[in-house]
BALOBA-1460 file (C-alpha; in Angstrom, 3 decimals):
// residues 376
<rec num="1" residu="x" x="142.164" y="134.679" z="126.515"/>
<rec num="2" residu="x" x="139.351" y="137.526" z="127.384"/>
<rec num="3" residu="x" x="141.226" y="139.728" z="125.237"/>
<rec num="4" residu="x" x="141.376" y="137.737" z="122.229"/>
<rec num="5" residu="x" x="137.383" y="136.717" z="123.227"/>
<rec num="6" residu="x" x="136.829" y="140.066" z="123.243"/>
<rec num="7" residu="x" x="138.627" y="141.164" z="119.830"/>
<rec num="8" residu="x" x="136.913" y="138.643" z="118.359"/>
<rec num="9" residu="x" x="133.927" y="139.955" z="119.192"/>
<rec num="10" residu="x" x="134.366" y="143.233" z="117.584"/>
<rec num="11" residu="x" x="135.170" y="141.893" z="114.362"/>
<rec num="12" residu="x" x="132.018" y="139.386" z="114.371"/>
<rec num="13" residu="x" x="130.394" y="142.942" z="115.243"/>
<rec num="14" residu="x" x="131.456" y="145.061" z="112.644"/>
<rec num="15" residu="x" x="131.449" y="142.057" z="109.750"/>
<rec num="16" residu="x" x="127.533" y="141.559" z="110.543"/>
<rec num="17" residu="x" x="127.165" y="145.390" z="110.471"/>
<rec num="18" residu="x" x="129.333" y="145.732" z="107.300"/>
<rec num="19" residu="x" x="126.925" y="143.335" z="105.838"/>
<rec num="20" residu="x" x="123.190" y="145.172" z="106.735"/>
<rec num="21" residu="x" x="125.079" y="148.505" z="105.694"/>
<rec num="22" residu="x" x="125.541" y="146.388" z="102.243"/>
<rec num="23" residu="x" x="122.125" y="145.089" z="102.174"/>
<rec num="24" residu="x" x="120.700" y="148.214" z="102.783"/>
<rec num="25" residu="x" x="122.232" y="150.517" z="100.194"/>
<rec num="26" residu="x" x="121.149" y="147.524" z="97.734"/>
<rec num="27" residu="x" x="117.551" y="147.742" z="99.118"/>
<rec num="28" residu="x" x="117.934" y="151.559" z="98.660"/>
<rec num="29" residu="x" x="119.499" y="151.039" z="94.776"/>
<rec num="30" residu="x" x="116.364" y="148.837" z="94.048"/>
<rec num="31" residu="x" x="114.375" y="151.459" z="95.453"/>
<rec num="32" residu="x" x="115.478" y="154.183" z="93.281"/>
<rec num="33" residu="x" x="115.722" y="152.044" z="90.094"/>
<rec num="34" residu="x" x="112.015" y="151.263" z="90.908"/>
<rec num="35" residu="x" x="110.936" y="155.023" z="91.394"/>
<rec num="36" residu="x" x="112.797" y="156.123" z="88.408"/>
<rec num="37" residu="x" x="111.200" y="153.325" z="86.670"/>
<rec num="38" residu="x" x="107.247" y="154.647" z="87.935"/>
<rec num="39" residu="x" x="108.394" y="157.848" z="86.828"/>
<rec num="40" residu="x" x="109.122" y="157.376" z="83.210"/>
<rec num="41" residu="x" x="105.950" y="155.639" z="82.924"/>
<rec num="42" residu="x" x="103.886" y="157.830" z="84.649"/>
<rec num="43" residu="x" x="104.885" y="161.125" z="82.827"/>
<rec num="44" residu="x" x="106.820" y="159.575" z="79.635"/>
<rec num="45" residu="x" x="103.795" y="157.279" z="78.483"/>
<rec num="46" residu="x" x="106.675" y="154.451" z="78.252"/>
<rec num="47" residu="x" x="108.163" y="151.688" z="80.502"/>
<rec num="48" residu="x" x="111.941" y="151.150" z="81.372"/>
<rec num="49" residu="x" x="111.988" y="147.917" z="79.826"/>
<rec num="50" residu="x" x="110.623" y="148.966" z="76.571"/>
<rec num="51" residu="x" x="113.961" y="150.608" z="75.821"/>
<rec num="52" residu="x" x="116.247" y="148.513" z="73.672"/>
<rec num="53" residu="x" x="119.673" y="151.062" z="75.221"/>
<rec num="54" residu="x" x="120.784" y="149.309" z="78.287"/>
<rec num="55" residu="x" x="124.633" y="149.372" z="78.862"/>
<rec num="56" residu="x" x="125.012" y="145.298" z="77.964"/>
<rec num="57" residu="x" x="122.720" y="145.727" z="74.747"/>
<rec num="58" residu="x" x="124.256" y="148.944" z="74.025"/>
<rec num="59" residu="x" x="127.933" y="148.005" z="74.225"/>
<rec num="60" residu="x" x="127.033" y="145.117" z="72.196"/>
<rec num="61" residu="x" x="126.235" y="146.781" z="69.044"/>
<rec num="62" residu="x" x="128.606" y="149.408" z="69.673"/>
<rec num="63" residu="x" x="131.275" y="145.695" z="69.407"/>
<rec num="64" residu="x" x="129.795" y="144.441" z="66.398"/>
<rec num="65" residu="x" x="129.355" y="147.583" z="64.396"/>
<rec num="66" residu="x" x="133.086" y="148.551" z="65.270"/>
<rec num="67" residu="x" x="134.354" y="145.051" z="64.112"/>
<rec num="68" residu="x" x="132.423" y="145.288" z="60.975"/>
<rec num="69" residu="x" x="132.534" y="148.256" z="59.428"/>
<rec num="70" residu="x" x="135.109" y="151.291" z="59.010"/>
<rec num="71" residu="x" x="132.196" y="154.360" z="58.880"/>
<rec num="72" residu="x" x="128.981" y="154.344" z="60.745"/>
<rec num="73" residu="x" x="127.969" y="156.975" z="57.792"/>
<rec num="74" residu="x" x="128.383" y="153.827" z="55.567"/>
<rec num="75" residu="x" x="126.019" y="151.744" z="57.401"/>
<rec num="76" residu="x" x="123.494" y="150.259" z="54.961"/>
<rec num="77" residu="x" x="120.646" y="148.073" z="56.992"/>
<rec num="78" residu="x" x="119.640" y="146.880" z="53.863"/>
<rec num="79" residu="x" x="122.798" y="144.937" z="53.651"/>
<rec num="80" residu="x" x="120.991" y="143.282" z="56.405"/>
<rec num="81" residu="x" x="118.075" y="142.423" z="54.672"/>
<rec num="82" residu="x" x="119.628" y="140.751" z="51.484"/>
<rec num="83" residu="x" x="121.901" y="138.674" z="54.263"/>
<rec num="84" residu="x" x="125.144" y="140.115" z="53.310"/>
<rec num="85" residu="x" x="128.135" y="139.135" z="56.062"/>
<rec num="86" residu="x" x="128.055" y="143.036" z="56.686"/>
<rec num="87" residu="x" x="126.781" y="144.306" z="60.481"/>
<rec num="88" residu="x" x="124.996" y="141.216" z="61.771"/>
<rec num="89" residu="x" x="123.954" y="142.388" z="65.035"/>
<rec num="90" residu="x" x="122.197" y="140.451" z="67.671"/>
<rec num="91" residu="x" x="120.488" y="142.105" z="69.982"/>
<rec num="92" residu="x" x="119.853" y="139.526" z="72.515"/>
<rec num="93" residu="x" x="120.793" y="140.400" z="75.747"/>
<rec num="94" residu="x" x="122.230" y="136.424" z="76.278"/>
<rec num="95" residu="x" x="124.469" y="136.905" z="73.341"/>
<rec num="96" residu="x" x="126.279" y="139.572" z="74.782"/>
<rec num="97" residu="x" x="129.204" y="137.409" z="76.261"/>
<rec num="98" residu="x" x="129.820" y="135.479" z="73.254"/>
<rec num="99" residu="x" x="130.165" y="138.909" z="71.042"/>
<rec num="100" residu="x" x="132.348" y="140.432" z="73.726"/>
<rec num="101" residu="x" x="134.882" y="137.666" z="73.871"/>
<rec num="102" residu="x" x="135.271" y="137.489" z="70.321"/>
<rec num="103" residu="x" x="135.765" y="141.437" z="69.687"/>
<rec num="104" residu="x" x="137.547" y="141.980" z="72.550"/>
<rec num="105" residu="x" x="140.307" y="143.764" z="70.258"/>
<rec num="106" residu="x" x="137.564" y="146.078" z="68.645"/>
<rec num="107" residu="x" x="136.601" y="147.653" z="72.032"/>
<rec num="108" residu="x" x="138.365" y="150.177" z="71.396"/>
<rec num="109" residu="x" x="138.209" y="150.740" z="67.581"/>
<rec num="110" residu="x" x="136.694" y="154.152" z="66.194"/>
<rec num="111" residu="x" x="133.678" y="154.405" z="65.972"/>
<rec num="112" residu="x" x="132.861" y="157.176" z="68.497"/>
<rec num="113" residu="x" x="129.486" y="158.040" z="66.804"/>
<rec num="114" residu="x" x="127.915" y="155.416" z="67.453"/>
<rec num="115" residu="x" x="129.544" y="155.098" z="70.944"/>
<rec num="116" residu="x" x="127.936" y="158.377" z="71.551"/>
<rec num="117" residu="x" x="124.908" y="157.390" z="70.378"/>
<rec num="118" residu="x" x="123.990" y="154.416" z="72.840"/>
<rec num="119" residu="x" x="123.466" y="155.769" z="76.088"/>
<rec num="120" residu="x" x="123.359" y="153.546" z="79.001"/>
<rec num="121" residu="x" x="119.866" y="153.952" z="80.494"/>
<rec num="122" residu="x" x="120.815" y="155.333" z="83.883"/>
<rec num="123" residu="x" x="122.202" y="158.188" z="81.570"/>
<rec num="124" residu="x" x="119.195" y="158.661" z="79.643"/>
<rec num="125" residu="x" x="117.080" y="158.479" z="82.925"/>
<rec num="126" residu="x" x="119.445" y="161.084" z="84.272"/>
<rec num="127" residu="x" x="118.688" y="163.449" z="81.424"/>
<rec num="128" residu="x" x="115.020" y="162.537" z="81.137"/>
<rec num="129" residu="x" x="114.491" y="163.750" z="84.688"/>
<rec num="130" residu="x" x="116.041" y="167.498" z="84.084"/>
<rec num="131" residu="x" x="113.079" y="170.379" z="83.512"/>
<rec num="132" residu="x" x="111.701" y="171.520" z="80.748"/>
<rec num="133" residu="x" x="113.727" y="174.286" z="78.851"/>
<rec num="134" residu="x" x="111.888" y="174.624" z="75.514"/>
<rec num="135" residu="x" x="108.223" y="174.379" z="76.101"/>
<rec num="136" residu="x" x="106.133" y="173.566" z="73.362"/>
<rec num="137" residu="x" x="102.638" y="174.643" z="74.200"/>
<rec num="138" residu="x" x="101.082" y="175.738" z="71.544"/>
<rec num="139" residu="x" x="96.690" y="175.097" z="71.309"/>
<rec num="140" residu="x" x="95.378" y="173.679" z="68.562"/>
<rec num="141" residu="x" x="93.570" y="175.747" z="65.376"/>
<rec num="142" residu="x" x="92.743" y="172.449" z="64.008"/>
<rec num="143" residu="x" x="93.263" y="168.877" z="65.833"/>
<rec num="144" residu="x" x="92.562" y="165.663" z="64.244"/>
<rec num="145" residu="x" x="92.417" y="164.113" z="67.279"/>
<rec num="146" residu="x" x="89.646" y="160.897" z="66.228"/>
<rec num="147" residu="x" x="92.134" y="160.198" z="63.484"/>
<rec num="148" residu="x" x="94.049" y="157.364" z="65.436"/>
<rec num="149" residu="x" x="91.074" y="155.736" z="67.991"/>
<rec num="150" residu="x" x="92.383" y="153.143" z="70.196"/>
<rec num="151" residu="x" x="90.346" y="150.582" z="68.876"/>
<rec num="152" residu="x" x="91.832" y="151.356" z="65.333"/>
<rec num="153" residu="x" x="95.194" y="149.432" z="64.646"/>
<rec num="154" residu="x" x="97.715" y="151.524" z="62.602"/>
<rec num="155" residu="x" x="100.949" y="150.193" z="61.280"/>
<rec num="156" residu="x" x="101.817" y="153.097" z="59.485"/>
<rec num="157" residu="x" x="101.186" y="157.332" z="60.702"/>
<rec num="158" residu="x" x="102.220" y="159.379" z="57.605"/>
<rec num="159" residu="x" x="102.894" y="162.803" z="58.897"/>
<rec num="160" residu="x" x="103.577" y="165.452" z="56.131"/>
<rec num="161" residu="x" x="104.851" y="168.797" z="57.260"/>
<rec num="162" residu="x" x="103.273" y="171.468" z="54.673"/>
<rec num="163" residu="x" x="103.517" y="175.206" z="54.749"/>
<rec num="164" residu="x" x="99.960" y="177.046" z="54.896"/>
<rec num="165" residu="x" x="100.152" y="178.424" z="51.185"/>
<rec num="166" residu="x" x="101.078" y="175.353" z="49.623"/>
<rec num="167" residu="x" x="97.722" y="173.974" z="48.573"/>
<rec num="168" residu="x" x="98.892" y="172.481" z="45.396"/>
<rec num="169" residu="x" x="101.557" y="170.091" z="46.946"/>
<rec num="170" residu="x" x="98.698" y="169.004" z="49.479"/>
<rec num="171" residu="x" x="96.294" y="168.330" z="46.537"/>
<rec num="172" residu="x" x="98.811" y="166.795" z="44.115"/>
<rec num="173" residu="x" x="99.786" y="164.273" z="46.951"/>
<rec num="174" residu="x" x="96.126" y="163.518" z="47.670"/>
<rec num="175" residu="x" x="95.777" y="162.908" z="43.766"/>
<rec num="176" residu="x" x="98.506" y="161.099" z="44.643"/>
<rec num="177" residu="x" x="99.292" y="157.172" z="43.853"/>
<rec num="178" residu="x" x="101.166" y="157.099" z="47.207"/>
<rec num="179" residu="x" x="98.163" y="159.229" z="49.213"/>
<rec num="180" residu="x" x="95.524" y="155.985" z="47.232"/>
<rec num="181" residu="x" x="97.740" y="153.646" z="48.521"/>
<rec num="182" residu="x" x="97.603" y="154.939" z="52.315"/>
<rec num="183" residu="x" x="94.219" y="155.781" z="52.269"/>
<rec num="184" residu="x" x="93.087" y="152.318" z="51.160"/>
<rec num="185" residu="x" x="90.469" y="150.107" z="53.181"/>
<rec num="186" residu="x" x="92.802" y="147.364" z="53.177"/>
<rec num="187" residu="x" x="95.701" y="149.193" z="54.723"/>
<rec num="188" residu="x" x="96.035" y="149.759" z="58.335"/>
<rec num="189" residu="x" x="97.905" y="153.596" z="57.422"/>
<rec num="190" residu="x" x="96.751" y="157.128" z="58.216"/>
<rec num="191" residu="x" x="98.291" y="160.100" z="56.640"/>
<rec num="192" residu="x" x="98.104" y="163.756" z="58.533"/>
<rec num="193" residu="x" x="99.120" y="167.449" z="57.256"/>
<rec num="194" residu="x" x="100.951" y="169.329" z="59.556"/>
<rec num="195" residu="x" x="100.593" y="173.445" z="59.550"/>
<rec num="196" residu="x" x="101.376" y="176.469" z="61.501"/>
<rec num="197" residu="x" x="99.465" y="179.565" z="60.808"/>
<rec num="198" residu="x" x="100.447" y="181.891" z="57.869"/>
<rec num="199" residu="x" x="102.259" y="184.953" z="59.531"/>
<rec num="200" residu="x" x="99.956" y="187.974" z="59.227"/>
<rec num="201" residu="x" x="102.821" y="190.393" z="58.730"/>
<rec num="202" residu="x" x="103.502" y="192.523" z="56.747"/>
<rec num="203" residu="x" x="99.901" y="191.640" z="55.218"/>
<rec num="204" residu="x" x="97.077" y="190.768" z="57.324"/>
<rec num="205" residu="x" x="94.650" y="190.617" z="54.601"/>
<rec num="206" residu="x" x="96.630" y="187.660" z="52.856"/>
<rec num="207" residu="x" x="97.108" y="185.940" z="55.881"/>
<rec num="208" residu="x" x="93.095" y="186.266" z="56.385"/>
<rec num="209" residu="x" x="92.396" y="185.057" z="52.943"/>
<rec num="210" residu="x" x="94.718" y="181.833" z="53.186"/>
<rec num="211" residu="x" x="93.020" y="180.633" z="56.669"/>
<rec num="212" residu="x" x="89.726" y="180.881" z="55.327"/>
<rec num="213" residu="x" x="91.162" y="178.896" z="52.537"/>
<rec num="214" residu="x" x="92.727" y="176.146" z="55.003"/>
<rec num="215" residu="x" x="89.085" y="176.576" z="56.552"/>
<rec num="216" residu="x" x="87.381" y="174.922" z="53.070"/>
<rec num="217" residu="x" x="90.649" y="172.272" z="52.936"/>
<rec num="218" residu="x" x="90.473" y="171.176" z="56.097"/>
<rec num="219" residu="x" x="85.822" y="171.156" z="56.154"/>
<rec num="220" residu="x" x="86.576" y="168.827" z="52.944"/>
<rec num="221" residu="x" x="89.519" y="166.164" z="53.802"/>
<rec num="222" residu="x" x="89.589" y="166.217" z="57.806"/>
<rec num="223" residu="x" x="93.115" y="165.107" z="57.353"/>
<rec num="224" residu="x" x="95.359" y="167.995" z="59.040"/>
<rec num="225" residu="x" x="96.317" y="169.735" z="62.188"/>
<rec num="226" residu="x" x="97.306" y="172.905" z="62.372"/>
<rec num="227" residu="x" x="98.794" y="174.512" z="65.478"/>
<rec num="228" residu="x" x="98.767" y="178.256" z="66.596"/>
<rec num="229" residu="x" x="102.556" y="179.317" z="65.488"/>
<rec num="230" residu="x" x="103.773" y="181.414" z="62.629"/>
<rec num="231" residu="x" x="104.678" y="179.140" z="59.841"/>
<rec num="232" residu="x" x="108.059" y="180.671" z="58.273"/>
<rec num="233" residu="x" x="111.228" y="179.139" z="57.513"/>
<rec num="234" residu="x" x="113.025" y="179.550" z="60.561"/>
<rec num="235" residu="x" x="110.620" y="177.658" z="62.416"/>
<rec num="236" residu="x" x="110.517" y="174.508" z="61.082"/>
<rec num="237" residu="x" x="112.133" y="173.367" z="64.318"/>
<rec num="238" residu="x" x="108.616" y="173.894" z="65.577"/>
<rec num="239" residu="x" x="106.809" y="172.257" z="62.980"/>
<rec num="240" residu="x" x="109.039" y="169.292" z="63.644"/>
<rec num="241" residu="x" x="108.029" y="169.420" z="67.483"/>
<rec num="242" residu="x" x="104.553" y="169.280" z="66.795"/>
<rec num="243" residu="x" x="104.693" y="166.334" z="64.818"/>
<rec num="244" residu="x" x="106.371" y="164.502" z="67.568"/>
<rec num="245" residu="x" x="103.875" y="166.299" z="70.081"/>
<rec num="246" residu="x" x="100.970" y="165.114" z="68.507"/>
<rec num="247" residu="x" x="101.833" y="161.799" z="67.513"/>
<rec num="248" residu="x" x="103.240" y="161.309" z="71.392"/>
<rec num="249" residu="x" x="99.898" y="162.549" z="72.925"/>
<rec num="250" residu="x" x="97.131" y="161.375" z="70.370"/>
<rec num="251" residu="x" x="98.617" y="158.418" z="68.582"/>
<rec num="252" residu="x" x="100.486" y="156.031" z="70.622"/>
<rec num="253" residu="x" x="98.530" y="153.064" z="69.131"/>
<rec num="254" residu="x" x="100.479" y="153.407" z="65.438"/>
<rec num="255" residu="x" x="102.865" y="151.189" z="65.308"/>
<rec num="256" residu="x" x="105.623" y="153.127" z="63.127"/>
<rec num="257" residu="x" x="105.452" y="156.985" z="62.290"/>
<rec num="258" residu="x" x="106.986" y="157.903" z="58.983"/>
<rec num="259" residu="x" x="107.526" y="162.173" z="58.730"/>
<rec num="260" residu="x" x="107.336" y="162.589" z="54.587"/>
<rec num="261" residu="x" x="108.086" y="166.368" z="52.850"/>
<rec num="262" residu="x" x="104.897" y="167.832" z="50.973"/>
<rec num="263" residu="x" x="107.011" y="167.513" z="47.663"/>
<rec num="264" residu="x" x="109.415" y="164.213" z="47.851"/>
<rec num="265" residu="x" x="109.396" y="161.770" z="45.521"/>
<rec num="266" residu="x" x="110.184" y="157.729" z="47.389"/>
<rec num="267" residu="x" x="109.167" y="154.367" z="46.929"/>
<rec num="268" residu="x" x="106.230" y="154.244" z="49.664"/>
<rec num="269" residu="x" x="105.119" y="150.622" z="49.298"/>
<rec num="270" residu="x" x="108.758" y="149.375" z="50.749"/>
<rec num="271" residu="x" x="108.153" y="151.524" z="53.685"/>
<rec num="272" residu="x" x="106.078" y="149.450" z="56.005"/>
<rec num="273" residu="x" x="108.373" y="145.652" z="54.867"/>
<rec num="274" residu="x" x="112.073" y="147.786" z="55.558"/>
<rec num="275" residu="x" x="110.807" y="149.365" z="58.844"/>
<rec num="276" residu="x" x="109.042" y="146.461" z="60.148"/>
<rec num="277" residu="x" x="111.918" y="144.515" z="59.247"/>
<rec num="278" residu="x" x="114.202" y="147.053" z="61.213"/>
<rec num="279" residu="x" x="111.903" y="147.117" z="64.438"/>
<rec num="280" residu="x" x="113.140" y="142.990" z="64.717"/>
<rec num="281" residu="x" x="116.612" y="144.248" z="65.122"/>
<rec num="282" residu="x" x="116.596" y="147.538" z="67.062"/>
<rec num="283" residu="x" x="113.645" y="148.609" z="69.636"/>
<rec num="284" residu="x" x="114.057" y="152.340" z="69.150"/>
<rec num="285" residu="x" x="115.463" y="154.148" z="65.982"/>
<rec num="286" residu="x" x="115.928" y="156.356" z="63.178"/>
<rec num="287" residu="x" x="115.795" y="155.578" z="59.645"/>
<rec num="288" residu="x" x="116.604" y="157.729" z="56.832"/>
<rec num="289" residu="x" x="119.469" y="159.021" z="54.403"/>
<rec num="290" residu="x" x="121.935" y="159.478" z="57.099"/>
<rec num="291" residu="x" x="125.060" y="161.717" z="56.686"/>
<rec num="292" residu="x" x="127.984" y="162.314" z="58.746"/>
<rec num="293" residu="x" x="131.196" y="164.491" z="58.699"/>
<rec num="294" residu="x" x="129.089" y="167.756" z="57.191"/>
<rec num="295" residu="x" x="130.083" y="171.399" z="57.996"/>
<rec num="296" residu="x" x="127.479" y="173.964" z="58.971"/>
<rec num="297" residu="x" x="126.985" y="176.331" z="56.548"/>
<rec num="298" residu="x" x="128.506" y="180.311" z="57.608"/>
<rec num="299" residu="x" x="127.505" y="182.052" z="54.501"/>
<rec num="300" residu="x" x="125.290" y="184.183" z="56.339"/>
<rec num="301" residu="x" x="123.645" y="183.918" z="52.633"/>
<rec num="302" residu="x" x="123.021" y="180.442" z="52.646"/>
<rec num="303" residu="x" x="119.590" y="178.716" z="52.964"/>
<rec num="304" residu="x" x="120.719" y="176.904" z="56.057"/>
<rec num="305" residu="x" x="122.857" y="179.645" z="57.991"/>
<rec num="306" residu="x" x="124.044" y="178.387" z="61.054"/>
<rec num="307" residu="x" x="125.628" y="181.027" z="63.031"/>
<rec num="308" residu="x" x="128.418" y="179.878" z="65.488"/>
<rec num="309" residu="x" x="126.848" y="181.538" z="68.199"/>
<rec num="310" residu="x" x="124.002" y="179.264" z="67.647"/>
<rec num="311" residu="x" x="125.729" y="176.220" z="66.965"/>
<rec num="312" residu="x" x="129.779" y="176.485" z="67.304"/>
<rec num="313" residu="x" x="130.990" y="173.148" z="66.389"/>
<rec num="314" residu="x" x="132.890" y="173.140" z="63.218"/>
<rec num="315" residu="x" x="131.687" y="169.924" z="62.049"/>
<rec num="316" residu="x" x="128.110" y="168.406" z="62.418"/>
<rec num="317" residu="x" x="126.940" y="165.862" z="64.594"/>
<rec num="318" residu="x" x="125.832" y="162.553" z="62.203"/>
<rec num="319" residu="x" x="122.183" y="162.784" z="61.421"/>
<rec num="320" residu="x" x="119.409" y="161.950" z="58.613"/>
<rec num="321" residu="x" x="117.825" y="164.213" z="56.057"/>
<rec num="322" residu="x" x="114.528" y="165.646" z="56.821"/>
<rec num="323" residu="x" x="112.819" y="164.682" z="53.844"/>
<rec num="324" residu="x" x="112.178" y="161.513" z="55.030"/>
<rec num="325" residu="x" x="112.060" y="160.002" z="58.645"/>
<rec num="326" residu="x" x="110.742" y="156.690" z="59.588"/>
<rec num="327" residu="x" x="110.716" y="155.598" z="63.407"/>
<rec num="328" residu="x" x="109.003" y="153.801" z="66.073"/>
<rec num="329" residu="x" x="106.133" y="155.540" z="68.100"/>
<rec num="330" residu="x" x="108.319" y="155.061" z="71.187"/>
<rec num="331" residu="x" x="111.111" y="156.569" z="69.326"/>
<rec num="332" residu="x" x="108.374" y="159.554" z="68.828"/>
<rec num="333" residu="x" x="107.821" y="159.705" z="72.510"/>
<rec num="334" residu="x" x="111.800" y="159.773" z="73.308"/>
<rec num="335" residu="x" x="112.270" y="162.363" z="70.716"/>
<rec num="336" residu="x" x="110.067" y="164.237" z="72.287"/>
<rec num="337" residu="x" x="110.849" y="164.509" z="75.681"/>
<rec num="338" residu="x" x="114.240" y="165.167" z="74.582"/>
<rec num="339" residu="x" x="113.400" y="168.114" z="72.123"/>
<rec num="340" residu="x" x="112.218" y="169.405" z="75.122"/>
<rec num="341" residu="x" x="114.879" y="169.455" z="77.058"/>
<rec num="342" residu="x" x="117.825" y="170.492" z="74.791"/>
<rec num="343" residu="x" x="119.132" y="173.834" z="73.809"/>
<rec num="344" residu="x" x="117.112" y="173.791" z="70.470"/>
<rec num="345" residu="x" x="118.833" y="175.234" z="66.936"/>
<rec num="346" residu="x" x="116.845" y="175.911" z="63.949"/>
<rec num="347" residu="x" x="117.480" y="173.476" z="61.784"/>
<rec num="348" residu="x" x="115.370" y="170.900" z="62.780"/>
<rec num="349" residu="x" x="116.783" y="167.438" z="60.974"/>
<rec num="350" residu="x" x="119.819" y="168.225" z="62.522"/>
<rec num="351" residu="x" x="118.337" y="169.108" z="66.056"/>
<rec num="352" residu="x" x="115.988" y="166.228" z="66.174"/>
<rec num="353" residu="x" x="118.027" y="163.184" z="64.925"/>
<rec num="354" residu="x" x="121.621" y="164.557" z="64.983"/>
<rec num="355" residu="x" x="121.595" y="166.515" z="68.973"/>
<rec num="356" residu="x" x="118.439" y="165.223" z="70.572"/>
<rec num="357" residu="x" x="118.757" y="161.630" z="69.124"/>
<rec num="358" residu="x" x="121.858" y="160.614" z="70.936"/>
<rec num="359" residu="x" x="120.794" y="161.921" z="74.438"/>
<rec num="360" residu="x" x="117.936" y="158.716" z="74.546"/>
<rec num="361" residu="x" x="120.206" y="156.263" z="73.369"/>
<rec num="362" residu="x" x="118.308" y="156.492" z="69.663"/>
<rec num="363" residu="x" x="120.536" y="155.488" z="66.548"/>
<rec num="364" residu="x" x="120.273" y="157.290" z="63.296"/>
<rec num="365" residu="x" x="120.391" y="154.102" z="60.460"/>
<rec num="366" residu="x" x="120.773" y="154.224" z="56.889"/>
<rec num="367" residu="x" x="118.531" y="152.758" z="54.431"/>
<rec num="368" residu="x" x="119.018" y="153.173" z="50.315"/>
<rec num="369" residu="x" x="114.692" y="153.760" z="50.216"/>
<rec num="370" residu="x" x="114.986" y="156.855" z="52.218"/>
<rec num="371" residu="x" x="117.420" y="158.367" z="49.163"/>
<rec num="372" residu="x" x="114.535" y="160.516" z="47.998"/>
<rec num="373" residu="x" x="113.767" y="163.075" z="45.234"/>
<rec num="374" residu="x" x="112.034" y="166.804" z="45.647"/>
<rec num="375" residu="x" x="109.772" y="166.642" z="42.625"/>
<rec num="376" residu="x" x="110.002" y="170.007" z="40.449"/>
């Protein structure tokens, strides 16, 4: 009878100590969560729960998409805003069990892009915390830093990447019907330039005579930045970074960000409606001309050479053309920390929204608008 008393006992014992072990490691989970939490916001400029990637949300577009269509390359939003029965996703975290026990058979149905794309956030936390490998530090030759005040409300940041020599695109666009239509009273839009410096080699004197040039430009518009990088082809990855760098550090009050080529043709007054409408649907994202199942170029002649020992995948990841971009300024501030933090390549529309897109949980959409046109 003492025996069993005493048995007993033990297993009272190690039951109520089973139990604070379990309560403790869930204190110490909540913990975590909460310092991870601080620590996006404190060096990220952005809070945990502004991030529309958690696993639930996540996995429930990943369902609907897969049930829907056949190729995420095919994905037209706009299908979504003429209410066609294509890719109705809701979002809502409460729908989530309804959607799952209806696609239950399209779990598993291929559409691994996407998949890839929506990271659970302990994932994205996890690569958000790992250092800096590609620092982008460049100062400033010219900052338009007063162009976005807090106290101004922007829907709409046009950022135009522009090589130093190319003063006739910059005036045509400000001639522009598009540039009138930004820079109008009435609309809530900015629109920046976005330079490097003109390489000084193999002619200094050139160089010299186009920054005295950008000098005059910049005295008479007040409407670019330039930063303190050689401007050549192969570094357009670094123009694209600077963009994002800016935008993340001096303009967090625009609403939506839209990166525009110096020489693309578009039709700029369904901008704002398409990516307003787009921002009901998905928190953080890409919009553009998307394309998947391209192979990198190897014609070490080609325009867009991608060695293999820079990139050797035989087949690109899916991403959007750089001509136009249009995303949220969180998106901006994601991108950002990401570009950071992943071995870069030099092409920079498939670095930023094909390689670092996926690691935040950011999906590339399609929209026919963002079809656009060089002009000749």
């Amino acid at each position: 009878m003492v025996h069993c008393t005493k048995s007993n006992s033990r297993r009272l014992r190690f039951k109520t100590h089973l139990i604070l072990a379990s309560l403790f490691l869930m204190s110490l989970w909540t913990i975590v969560t909460m310092i991870k939490a601080h620590f996006l916001t404190k060096h990220f400029g952005f809070a945990l729960d502004d991030w529309d990637t958690t696993s639930r949300r996540g996995e429930s577009v990943v369902n609907q998409s897969c049930a829907n269509i056949t190729e995420l390359a095919n994905q037209n939003i706009s299908d979504l805003r003429t209410n066609s029965p294509i890719l109705k996703v809701d979002l809502s975290v409460e729908s989530y069990d309804d959607m799952n026990q209806t696609n239950n058979e399209t779990t598993n149905c291929a559409c691994p892009a996407l998949r890839a794309e929506m990271q659970s956030k302990d994932d994205i936390i996890e690569f958000l915390s790992q250092p800096i490998i590609n620092e982008h530090n460049f100062p400033y030759i010219y900052n338009a830093s007063n162009v976005c005040n807090d106290s101004d409300k922007i829907d709409l940041l046009l950022v135009v990447p522009s090589a130093p020599e190319n003063f006739q695109r910059r005036y045509m666009m400000r001639i522009s019907n598009m540039y009138k239509y930004v820079t109008e009273p009435s609309q809530r839009m900015k629109i920046l330039f976005f330079l490097g410096k003109y390489p000084k080699w193999p002619e200094r004197r050139v160089a010299y005579g186009i920054q005295k040039s950008i000098d005059k430009e910049l005295n008479q518009f007040q409407d670019m930045v330039q930063e303190d990088f050689e401007d050549v082809y192969k570094n357009i990855r670094l123009k694209a970074v600077s963009m994002l760098r800016w935008v993340h550090t001096f303009c967090r009050n625009a609403r939506f960000v839209v990166r525009i080529d110096d020489d693309v043709k578009m039709p700029y007054t369904q901008l704002f409606p398409v990516i307003s409408w787009t921002s009901q649907k998905y928190k953080n994202f890409i919009l553009g001309n998307r394309k998947a199942g391209w192979e990198p170029h190897r014609y070490n002649g080609s325009k867009y050479y991608l060695p293999e020992e820079e990139f050797p995948d035989p087949v690109l990841p899916p991403f959007a053309l750089g001509g136009v971009l249009a995303y949220p300024t969180s998106t901006v501030s994601l991108l950002y920390q990401a570009a950071l933090r992943v071995k870069p390549i030099w092409l920079d529309d498939i670095y930023i929204t094909g390689i670092c897109a996926p690691k935040v949980g950011v999906p590339v959409l399609y929209d026919p608008i963002f079809n656009f046109k060089h002009k000749l």
